[in-house]
C-alpha positions as CSV (number, residue, x, y, z in Angstrom):
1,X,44.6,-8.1,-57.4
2,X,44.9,-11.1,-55.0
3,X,42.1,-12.0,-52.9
4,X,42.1,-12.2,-49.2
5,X,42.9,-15.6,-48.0
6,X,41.0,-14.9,-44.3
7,X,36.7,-15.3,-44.4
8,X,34.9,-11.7,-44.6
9,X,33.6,-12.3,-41.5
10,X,35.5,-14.3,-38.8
11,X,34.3,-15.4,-35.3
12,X,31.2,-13.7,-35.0
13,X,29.9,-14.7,-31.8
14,X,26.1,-15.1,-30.3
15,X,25.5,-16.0,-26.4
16,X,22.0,-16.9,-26.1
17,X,20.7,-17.3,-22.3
18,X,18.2,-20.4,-22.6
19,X,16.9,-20.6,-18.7
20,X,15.8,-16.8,-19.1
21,X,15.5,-17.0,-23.3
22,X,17.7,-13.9,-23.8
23,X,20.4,-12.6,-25.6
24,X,23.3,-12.3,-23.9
25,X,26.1,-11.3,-26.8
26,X,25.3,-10.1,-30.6
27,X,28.6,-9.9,-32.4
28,X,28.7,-6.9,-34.4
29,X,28.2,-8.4,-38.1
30,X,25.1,-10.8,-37.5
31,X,23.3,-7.9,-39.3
32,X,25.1,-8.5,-42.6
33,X,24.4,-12.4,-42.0
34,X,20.5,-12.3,-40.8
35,X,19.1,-8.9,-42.7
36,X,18.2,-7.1,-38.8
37,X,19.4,-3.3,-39.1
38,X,22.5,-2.6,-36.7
39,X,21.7,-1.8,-32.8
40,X,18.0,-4.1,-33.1
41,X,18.2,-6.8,-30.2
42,X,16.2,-9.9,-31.5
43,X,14.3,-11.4,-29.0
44,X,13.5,-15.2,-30.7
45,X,15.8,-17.6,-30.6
46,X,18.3,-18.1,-33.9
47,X,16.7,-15.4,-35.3
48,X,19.5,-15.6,-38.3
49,X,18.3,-18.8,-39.7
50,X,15.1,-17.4,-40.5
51,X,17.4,-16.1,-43.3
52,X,18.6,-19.8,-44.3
53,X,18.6,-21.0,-48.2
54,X,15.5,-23.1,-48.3
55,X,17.6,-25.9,-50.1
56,X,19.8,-25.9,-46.4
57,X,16.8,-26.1,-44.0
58,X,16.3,-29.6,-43.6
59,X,20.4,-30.6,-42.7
60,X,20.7,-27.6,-40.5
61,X,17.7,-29.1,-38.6
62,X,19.2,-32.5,-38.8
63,X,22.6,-31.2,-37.4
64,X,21.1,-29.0,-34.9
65,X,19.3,-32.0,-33.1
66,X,22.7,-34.0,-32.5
67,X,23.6,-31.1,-30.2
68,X,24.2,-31.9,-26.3
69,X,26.2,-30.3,-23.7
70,X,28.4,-33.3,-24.3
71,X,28.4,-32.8,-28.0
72,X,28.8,-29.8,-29.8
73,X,28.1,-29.5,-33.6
74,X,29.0,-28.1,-36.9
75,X,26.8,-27.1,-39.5
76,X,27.5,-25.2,-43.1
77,X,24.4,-23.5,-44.9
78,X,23.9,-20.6,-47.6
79,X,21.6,-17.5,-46.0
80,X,19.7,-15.3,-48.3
81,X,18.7,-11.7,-47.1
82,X,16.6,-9.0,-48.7
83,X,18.6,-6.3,-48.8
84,X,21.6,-8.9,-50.7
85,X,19.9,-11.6,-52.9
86,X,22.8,-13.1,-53.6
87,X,24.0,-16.5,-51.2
88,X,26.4,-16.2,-48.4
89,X,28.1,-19.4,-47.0
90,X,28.3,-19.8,-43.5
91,X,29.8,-22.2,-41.3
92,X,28.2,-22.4,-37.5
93,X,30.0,-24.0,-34.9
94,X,27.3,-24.9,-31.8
95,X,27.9,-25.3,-28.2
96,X,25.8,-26.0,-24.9
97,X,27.8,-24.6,-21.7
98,X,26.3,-24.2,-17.9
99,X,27.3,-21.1,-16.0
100,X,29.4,-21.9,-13.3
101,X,27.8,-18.8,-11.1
102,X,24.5,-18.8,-11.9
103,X,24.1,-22.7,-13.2
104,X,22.5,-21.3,-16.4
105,X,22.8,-22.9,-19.7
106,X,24.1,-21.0,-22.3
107,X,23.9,-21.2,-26.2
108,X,26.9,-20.8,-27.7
109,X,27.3,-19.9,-31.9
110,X,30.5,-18.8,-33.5
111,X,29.8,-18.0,-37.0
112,X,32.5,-17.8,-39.7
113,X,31.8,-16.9,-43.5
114,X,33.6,-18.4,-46.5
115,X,33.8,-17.7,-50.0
116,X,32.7,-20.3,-52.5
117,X,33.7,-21.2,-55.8
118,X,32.4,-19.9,-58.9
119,X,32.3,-21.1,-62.4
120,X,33.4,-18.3,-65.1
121,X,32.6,-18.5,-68.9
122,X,35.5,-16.5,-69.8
123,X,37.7,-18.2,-71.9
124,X,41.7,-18.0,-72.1
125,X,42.0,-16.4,-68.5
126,X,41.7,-18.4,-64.6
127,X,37.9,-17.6,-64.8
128,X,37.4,-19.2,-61.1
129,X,40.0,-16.6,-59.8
130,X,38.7,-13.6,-61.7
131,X,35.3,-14.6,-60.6
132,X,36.3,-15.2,-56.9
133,X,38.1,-11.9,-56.7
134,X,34.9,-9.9,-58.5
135,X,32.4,-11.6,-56.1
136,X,34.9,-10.6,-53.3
137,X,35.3,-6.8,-54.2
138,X,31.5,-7.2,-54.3
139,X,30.7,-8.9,-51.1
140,X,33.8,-5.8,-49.6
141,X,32.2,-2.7,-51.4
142,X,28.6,-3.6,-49.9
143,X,28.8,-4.2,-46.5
144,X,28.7,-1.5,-43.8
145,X,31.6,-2.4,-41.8
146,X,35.1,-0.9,-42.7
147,X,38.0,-3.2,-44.3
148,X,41.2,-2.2,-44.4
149,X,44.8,-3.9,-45.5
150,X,48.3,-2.3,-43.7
151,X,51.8,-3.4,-45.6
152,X,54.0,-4.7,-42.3
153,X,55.4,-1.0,-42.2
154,X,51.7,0.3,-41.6
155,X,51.3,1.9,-44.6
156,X,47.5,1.0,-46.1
157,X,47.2,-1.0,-49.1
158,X,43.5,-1.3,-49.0
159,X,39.9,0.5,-47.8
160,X,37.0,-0.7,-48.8
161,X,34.1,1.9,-49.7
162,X,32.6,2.4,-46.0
163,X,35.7,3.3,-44.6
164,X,36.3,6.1,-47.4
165,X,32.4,7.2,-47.1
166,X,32.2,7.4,-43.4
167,X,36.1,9.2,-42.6
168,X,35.7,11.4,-45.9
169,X,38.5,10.7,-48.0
170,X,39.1,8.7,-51.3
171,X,41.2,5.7,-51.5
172,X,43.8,7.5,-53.6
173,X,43.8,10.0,-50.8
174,X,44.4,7.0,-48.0
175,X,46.7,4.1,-50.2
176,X,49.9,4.8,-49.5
177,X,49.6,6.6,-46.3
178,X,50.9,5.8,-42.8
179,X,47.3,4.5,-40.3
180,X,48.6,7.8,-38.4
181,X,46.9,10.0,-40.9
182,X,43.4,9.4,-39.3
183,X,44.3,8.4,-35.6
184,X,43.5,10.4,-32.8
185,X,46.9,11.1,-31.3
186,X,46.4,9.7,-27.5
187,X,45.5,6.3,-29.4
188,X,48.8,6.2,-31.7
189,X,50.5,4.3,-28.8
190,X,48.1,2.2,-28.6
191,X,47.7,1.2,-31.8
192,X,51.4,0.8,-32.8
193,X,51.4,-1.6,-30.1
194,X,48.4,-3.2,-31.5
195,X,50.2,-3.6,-34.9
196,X,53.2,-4.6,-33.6
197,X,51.7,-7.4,-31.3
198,X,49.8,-8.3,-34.7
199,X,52.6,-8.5,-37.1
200,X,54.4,-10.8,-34.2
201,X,51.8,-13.1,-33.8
202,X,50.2,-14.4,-36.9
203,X,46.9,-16.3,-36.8
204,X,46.2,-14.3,-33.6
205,X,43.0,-12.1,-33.7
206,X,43.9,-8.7,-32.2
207,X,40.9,-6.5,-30.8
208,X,41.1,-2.8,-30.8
209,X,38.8,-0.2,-29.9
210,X,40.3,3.6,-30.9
211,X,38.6,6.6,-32.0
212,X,39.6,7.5,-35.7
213,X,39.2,11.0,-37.4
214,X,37.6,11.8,-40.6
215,X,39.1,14.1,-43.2
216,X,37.1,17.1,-41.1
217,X,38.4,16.4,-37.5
218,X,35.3,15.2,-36.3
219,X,35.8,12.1,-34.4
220,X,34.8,8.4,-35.0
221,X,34.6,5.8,-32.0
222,X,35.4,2.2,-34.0
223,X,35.7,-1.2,-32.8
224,X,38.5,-3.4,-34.8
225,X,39.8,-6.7,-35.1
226,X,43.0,-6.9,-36.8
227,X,45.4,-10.3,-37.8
228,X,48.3,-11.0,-40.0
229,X,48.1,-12.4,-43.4
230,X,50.9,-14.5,-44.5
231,X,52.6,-16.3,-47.5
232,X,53.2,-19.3,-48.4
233,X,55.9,-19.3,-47.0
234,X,54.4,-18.4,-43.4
235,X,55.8,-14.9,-43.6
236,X,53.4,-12.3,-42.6
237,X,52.8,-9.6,-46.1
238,X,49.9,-7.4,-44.6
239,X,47.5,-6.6,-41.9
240,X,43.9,-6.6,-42.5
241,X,41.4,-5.3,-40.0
242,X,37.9,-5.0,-40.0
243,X,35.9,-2.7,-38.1
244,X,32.7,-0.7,-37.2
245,X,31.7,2.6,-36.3
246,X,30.7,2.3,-33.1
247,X,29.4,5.9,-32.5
248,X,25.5,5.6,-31.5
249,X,27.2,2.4,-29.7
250,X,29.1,4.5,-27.7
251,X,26.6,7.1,-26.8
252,X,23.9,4.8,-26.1
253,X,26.7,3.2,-23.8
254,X,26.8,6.8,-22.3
255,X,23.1,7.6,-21.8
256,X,22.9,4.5,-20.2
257,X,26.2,4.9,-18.0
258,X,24.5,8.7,-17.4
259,X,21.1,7.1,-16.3
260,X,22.7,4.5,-14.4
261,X,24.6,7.6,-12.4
262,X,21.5,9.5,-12.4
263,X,19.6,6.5,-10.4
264,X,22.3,5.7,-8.2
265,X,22.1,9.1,-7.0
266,X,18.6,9.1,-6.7
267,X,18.7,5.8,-4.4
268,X,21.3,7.3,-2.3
269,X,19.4,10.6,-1.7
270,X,16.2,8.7,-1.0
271,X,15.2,7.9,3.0
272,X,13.7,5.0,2.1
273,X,16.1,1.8,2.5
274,X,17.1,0.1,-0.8
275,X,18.0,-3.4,-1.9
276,X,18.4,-5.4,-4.8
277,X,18.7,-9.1,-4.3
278,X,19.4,-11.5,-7.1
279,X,17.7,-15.2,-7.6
280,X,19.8,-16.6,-5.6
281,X,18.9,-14.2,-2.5
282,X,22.1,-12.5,-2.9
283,X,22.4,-8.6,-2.6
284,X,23.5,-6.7,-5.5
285,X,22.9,-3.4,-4.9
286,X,22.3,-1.5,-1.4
287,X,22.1,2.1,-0.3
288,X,23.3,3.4,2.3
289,X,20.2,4.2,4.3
290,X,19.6,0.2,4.2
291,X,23.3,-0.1,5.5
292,X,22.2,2.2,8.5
293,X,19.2,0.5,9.3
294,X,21.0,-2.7,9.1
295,X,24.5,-1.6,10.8
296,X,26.2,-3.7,8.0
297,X,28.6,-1.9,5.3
298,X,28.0,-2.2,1.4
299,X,31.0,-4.8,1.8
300,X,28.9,-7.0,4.1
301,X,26.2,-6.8,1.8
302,X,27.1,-7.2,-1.5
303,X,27.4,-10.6,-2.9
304,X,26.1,-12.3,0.2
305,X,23.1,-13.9,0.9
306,X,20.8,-12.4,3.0
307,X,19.6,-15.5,4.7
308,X,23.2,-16.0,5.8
309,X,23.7,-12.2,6.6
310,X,20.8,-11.8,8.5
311,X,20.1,-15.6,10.0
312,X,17.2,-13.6,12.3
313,X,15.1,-13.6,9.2
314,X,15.0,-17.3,8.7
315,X,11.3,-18.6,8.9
316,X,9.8,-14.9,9.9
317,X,7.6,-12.8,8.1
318,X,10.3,-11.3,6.0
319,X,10.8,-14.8,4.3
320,X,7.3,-15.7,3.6
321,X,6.9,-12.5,1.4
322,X,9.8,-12.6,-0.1
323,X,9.4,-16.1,-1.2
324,X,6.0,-15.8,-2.0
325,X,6.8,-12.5,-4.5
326,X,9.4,-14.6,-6.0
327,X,7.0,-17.0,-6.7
328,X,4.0,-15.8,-7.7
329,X,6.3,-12.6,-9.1
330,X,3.5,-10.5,-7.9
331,X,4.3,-7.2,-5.6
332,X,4.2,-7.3,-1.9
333,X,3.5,-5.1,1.0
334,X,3.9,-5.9,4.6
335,X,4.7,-4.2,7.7
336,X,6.9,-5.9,9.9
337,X,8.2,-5.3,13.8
338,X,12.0,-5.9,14.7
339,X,11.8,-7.1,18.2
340,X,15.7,-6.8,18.9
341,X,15.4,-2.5,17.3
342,X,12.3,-1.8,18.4
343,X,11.2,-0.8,14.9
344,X,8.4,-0.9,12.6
345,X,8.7,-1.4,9.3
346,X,7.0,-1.1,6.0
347,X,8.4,-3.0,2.9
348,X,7.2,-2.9,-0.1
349,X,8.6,-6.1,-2.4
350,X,8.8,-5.9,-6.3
351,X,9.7,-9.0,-7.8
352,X,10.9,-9.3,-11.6
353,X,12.8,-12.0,-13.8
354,X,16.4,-11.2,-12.4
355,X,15.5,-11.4,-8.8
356,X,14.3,-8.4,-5.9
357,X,13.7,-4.7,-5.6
358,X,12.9,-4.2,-1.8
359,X,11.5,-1.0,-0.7
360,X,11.5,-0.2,3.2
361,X,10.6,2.5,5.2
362,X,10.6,3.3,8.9
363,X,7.0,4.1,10.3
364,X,8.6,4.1,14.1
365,X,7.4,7.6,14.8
366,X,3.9,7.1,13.1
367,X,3.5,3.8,14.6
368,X,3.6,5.6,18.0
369,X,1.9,8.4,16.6
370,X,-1.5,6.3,15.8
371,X,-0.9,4.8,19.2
372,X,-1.0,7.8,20.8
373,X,-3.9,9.1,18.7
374,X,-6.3,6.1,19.7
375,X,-5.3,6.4,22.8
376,X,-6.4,10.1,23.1
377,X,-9.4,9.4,21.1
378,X,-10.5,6.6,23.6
379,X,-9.9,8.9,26.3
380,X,-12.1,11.4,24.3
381,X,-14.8,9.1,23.6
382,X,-15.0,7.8,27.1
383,X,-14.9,11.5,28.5
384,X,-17.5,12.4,26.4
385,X,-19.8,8.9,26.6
386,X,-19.4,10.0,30.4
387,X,-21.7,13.2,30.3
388,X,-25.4,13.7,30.1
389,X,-25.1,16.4,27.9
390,X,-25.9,15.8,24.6
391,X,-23.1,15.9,21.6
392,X,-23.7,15.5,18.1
393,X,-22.4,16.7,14.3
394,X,-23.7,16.6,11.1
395,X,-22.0,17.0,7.8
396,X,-23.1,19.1,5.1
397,X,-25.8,17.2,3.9
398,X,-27.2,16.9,7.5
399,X,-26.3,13.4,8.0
400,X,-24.6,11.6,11.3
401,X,-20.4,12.2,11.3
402,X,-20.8,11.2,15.6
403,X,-23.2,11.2,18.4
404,X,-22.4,10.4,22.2
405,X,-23.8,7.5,23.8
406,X,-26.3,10.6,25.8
407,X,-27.7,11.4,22.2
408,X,-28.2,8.1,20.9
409,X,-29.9,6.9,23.9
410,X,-32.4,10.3,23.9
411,X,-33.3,9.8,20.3
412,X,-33.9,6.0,20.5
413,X,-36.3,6.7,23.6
414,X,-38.0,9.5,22.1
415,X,-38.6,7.8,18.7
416,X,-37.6,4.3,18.7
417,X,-34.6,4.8,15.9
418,X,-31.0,4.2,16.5
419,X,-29.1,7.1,15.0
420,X,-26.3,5.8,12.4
421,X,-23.3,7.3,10.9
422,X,-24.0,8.5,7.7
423,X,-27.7,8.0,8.3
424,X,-29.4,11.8,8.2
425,X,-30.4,13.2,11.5
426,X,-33.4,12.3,13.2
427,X,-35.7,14.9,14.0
428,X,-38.8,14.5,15.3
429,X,-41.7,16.2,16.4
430,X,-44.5,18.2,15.1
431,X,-44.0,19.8,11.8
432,X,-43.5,23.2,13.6
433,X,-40.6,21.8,15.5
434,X,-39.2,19.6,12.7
435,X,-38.8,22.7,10.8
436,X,-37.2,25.1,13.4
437,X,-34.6,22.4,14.2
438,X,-34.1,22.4,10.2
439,X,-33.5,26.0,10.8
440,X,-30.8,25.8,13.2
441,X,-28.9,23.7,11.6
442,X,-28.9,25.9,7.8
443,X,-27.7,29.0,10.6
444,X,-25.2,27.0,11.5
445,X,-24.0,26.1,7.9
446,X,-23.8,29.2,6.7
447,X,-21.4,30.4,9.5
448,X,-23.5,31.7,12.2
449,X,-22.5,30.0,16.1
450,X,-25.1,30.8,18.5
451,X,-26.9,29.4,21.4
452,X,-30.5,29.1,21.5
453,X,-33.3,28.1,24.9
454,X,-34.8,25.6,23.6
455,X,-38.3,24.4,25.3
456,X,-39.4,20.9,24.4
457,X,-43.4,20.2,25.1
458,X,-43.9,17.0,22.8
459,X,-41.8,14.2,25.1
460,X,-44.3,13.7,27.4
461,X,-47.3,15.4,29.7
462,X,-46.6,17.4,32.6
463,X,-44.0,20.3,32.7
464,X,-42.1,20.9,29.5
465,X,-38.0,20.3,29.2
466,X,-35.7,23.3,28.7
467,X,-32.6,22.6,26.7
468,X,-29.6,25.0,26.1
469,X,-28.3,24.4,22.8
470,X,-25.3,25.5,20.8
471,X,-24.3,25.1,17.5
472,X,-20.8,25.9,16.1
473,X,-19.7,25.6,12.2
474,X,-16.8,23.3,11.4
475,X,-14.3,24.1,9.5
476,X,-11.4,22.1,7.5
477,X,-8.0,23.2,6.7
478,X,-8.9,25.6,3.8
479,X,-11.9,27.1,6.3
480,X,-14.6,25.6,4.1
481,X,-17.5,24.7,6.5
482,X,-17.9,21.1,6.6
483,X,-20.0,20.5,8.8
484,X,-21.9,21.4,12.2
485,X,-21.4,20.7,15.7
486,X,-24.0,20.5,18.5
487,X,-24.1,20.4,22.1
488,X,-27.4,20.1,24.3
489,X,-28.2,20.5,28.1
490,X,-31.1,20.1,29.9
491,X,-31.7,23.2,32.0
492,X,-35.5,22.5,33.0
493,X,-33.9,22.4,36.9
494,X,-31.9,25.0,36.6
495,X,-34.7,27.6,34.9
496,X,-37.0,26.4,37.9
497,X,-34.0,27.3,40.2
498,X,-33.7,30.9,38.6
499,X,-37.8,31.7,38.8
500,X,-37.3,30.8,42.6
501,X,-34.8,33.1,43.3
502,X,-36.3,35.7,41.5
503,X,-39.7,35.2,43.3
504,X,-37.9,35.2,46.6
505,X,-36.2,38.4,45.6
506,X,-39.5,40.1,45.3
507,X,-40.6,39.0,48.8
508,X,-37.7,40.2,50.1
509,X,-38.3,43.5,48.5
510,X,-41.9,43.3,49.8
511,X,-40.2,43.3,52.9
512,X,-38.4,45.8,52.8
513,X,-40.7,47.8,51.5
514,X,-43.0,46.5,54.9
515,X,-39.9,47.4,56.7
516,X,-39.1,50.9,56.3
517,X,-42.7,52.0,55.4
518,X,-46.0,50.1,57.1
519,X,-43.9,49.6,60.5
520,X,-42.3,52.7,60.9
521,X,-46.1,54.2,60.7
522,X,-47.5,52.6,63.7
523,X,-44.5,52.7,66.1
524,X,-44.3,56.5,65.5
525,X,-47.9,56.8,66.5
526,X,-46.7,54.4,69.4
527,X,-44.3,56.5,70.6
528,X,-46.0,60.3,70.0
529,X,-48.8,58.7,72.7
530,X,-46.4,58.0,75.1
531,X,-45.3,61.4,75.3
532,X,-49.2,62.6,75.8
533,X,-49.3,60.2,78.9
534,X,-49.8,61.9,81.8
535,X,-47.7,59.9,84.2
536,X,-48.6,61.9,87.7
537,X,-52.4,61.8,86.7
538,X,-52.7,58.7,85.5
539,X,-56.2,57.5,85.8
540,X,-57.1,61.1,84.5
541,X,-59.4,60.5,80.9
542,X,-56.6,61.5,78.6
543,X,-54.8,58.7,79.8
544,X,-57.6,56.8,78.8
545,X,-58.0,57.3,75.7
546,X,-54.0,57.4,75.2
547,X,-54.1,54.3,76.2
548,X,-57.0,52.6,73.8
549,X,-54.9,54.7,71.0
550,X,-52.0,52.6,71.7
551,X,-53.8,49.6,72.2
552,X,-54.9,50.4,68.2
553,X,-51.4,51.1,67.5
554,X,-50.3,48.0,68.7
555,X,-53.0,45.9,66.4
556,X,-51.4,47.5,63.7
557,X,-48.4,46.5,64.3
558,X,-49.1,42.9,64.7
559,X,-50.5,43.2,61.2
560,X,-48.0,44.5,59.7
561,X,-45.7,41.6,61.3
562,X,-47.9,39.2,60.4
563,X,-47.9,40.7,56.4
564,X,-44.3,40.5,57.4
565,X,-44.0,36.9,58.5
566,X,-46.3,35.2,55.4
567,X,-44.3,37.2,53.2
568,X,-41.5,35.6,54.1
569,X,-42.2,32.3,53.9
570,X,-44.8,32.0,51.5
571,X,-45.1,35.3,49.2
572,X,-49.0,35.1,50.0
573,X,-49.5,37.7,52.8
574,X,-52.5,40.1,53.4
575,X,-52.7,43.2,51.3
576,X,-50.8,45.9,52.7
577,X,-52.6,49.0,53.6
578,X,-52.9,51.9,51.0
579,X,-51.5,54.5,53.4
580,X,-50.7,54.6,56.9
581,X,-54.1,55.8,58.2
582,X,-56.0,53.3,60.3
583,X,-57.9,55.8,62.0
């Protein structure tokens, strides 16, 4: 059997970021080269030459150090690997390149593998070619990517053991057959093109990605790279590709595309406004909440810098932060005002190694809302500073929630304390009245609201203080009782007014009473004389002693007026008389 003329491995590429130190291409056979299982992402740099023949270290190193951007290098060295102790030979061409987007220098390594001689020890035969073509057929049957060889009609010639393992079939089964046997029929045009563009162009490295079916239908996404081999004579004889399955590729390709899908939908949906901006302050991503806010389309936004797109911003607030999360590539929150919308905002910045994640929400509404709120609550605070009626309330553990100006000033002249929030409550007194007070307030926290007289003799000498005072539990949103609220009036002036009017009452029932009962008496007797008068007689004796009768009758009646008058005025009169009999 002749050996292929082409390396196992050809232009295995590696595209290593070195102003962020990450990867930013892994060609798909640097596991067969550094010993890493397939779909692990190193994270050091050159990770592969920890797998370097101890013997090559030294004039890698040397090499290594000549290269410049102006001055790429070539370096050949053996690599050893656990899982194949024998050597294999690669060749490592080396380049420094700057982005011309992001001015970023990038690593470049293209690594090709070669087969080295070997010395045989059989006589009579071309050991070095036996030897070569066992240590091929070796190197073919152990690696896990596929190899196969097409004649120029497309019929194969070759598989190597991976490809018969992973598409079920033997290489009897497969030699000899047309590359249609195990294509998926929406790729055969593509692939006959594929071949035919190969066969045309020899030297020319044809990639091909195509999903290929193994003996039981079930379908195999692959990646390929196919070229022409050719004679001496320059004339193309077969068509050798080599491949990988690229199955968990692919569906790791989908989760991601899924959970890309699944976040862009999620940014849309959200209210919040949503922006990505690169290191370079350029957008990259914007939803369209942000695009309202802003009254600028996704096509205004995208790839633009925000400086330029929104000049307004230049040396604000907005800047500052996000310059400052950039650089210290801590997260951010500030709430900014837009003069020209009459908005309020609060953004929220999130920096990380590839640029911004901005977060911003409109707080318009509850902007105005808390200026409303203090507002009222000055209003309610000066209404009820404004009163001499004391206000108070407690929590649950009888300490100070608020207290009106009236309240603080009445306990800080009655004791000497100033009352504080979240102080207890100051009660003070005798022990009697320290422990009525304690009273009210556990009536009060178990539900009851009720209004009691209160009559304060401890402030001072002379007439004691009256004070109405209600208490009302306080309730939160689940109508738990959180507290208790308290409300006192003096009503000394008005109890006073209430005992006057209730005393003059009396008198005027007295009155009354002198009215229609101690009067009426007297001018009866008054008038039944007047009757007896004898008015043609007069000086006769009954006229007489008519007359002294009414003379009686009309010192009665002063009495009675006088009784009358004191009563009246000062509620002290003269006794009445038991009954009307003053005779």
């Amino acid at each position: 059997m002749q050996p292929s003329i082409l390396p196992l491995i050809s232009e295995c590429i590696i595209a290593f970021n070195l102003s962020l130190q990450q990867y930013i291409t892994i060609g798909p056979c640097i596991s067969m080269l550094s010993g890493y299982p397939e779909n692990t992402v190193p994270t050091e740099a050159d990770f592969w030459h920890a797998a370097i023949h101890p013997a090559d270290i030294e004039s890698v190193k040397e090499a290594l150090s000549r290269l410049s951007e102006d001055e790429p290098v070539q370096v050949s060295y053996r690599t050893l690997t656990v899982n194949d102790p024998g050597s294999r030979y690669i060749t490592e061409k080396r380049s420094i390149y700057t982005d011309a987007i992001t001015n970023q220098q990038i690593l470049l390594s293209i690594l090709n593998e070669s087969v080295p001689p070997v010395v045989s020890a059989r006589p009579g035969v071309n050991d070095d070619a036996l030897k070569r073509e066992q240590f091929l057929l070796s190197l073919i049957n152990s690696q896990t990517n596929f190899l196969v060889r097409l004649n120029t009609k497309g019929y194969f010639t070759f598989v190597n053991k991976r490809y018969c393992e992973v598409f079920g079939y033997t290489d009897a089964e497969l030699i000899g057959q047309h590359f249609a046997i195990n294509t998926a029929p929406e790729d055969m045009e593509r692939c006959q093109r594929a071949f035919e563009e190969c066969v045309a162009a020899p030297g020319k490295i044809i990639p091909l990605m195509r999903e290929k079916l193994d003996k039981a239908g079930k379908r195999h996404p692959s990646e390929w790279e196919f070229i022409s081999i050719i004679n001496e004579e320059g004339d193309v004889t077969e068509i050798q590709g080599v491949g990988q399955d690229i199955s968990q590729k692919v569906e790791i390709q989908n989760e991601v595309k899924r959970t890309v899908e699944k976040l862009n939908d999620f940014i849309e949906s959200i209210t919040d406004s949503f922006l990505i901006l690169d290191n370079n302050w350029r957008f990259i991503k914007t939803n369209k909440a942000f695009e309202a806010l802003s009254h600028k389309s996704s096509e205004e936004l995208v790839g633009n810098s925000i400086w330029d797109v929104f000049p307004t911003l230049n040396g604000g607030q907005a800047e500052q932060q996000f310059r400052l999360a950039a650089e210290t590539q801590q997260t951010l929150k500030f709430t900014e005002y837009v003069e020209s919308s009459r908005l309020w905002l609060r953004i929220a910045v999130y920096p990380s190694a590839e640029g911004l994640t901005v977060f911003i929400k409109d707080i318009t509404r509850q902007k105005i809302a808390e200026k409303e709120l203090d507002w009222a609550r000055s209003n309610l605070e000066a209404l009820i500073n404004n009163t001499d009626d004391l206000i108070w309330s407690l929590d649950k553990n009888n300490r100070y929630v608020f207290f009106n100006t009236s309240y603080r000033d009445v306990v800080l002249h009655e004791t000497g304390i100033v009352p504080v929030n979240g102080q207890d409550v100051v009660i003070y007194g005798p022990a009697q009245t320290i422990e009525i007070w304690a009273g009210y307030y556990r009536r009060a926290l178990s539900g009851e609201r009720y209004t009691v007289i209160y009559e304060n003799t401890h402030s001072g000498p002379g007439e004691p203080l009256y004070f109405e005072v209600s208490f009302n539990p306080i309730y939160n949103d689940a109508q738990e009782i959180v507290g208790t609220g308290c409300f006192a009036r003096e009503i000394t002036a008005r109890l006073r007014t209430e005992r006057e009017i209730v005393a003059q009452n009396e008198r005027l029932r007295q009155i009354a009473s002198l009215s229609s009962h101690e009067l009426r008496r007297p001018v009866a007797s008054m008038l039944g004389l007047i009757n007896v008068i004898d008015f043609e007689d007069f000086a006769c004796q009954e006229n007489k002693e008519a007359i002294n009768l009414l003379l009686v009758v009309g010192n009665e009646i002063d009495e009675v007026i006088r009784a009358i008058v004191d009563n009246t005025f000062t509620g002290e009169g003269p006794a009445l008389p038991e009954n009307g009999n003053n005779n």
